[in-house]
Steps between C-alpha positions, in 0.01 A plus 500: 500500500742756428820407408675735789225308793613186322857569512430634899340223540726254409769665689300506855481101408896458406548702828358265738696185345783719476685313735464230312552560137905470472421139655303382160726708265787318655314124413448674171847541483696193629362305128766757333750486718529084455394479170586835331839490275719704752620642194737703718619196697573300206671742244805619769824345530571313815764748581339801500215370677669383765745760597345848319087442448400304789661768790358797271170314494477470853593812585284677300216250588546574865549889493172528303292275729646699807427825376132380451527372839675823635191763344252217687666561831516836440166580460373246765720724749436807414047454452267527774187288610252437224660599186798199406323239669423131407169553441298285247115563567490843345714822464615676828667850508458704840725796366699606154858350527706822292832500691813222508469268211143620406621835405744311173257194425149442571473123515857431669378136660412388116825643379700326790299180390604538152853530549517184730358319253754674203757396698364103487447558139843602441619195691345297283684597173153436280408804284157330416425472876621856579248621240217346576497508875586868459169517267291295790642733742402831329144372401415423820656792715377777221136382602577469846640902532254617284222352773711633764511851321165519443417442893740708596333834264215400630656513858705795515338714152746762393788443740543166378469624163773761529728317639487166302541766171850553652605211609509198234383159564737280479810640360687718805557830460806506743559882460168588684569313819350594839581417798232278647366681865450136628814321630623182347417170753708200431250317751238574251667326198645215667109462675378483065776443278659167663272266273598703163858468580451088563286511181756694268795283667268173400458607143835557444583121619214392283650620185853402601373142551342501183784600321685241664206225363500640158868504432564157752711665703637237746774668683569850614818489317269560140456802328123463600290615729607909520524374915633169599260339588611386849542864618128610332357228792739664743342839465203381456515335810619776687212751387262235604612507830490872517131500366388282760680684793347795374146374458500349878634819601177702292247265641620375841720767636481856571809585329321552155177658597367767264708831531230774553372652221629245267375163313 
């Protein structure tokens, strides 16, 4: 087999678990973050840590994992029927999404997912773990755009082609914006994104718990976790709630019901 069908074909099959995927990286991950030597945990004063890294750290974690979160929504409220969807049997793409966030970055969704999970990986404070999820992440999304590329070509021919020579693929190009003709629907993203936003607020309790194992962190008067841990719970608790209010709303009201047009 040729290496490009092997490389499409591998890519068609990473695109049907890719809902999936971060789930096993992250059990790949949590042996590192308990047993790795938190290099950057262990070789800072209490001091600093407590009243200069650990709000800089947070911040930064947050912002990143919201602006991943932010292009997600974005593009979910701005695409129409058929081209952003959750489907995992096989490639779908009714019509050649050019305008909004499609005219800076052609795989915005795998950018946003990137950046949510930056933003963990920052949280963490473990250099090792940043680079090697960052490597998992890349090997895996590089085959799943280049199978998505290749349908799309084989879709749309030379309007596809022209426009993804213009627009790059995962770095934005902010300067050559466009106004998407499709207007943005809130009810869309709350009807798709309300899992993700459980799932990112879940991770980030995960690693703040294991923090709090690793260094025995009793009491949320310690330098350790980067969140107390009695207000991680809290919000955790809270953005259960809302996930479950929204999912009975999805699939036993009206008031979610797919916007026309849309996902």
């Amino acid at each position: 087999m040729a290496l490009i069908d092997s490389l499409e074909k591998n890519g068609n099959k990473l695109f049907q678990k890719r809902g999936i995927i971060p789930l096993y990286i992250l059990i790949l991950a949590l042996p590192i973050l308990l047993f790795g030597n938190g290099y950057l945990y262990e070789n800072i004063s209490p001091q600093f840590g407590e009243s200069i890294l650990k709000p800089i750290v947070l911040l930064l974690s947050i912002m990143i994992s919201i602006t991943g979160l932010v292009i997600r929504c974005y593009a979910i409220g701005t695409t129409p029927h058929g081209t952003s969807g959750r489907n995992t049997d096989k490639q779908v793409a009714k019509q050649l999404n050019t305008k909004g966030i499609y005219s800076i970055v052609r795989h915005p969704l795998y950018l946003g997912n990137y950046l949510m999970w930056a933003g963990f990986l920052v949280f963490s404070l473990d250099v090792i773990l940043f680079i090697i999820v960052s490597l998992l992440f890349w090997l895996y999304y590089e085959r799943i755009m280049f199978a998505e590329e290749r349908y799309l070509e084989k879709q749309f021919g030379d309007s596809y082609i022209d426009w993804s020579r213009k627009v790059p693929a995962f770095i934005p190009a902010f300067r050559q914006f466009e106004k998407s003709e499709i207007p943005f629907s809130f009810k869309t993203v709350l009807r798709r994104e309300y899992s993700g936003v459980f799932a990112m607020t879940l991770i980030y309790t995960i690693i703040d718990y294991i923090t709090a194992f690793k260094f025995g962190v009793l009491t949320i008067t310690d330098r350790f976790p980067i969140i107390p841990i009695r207000v991680s719970f809290y919000i955790l608790f809270i953005m259960f709630i809302v996930m479950i209010t929204l999912r009975t709303l999805k699939h036993h009201t009206k008031v979610l019901d797919r916007v026309e047009g849309r996902d």
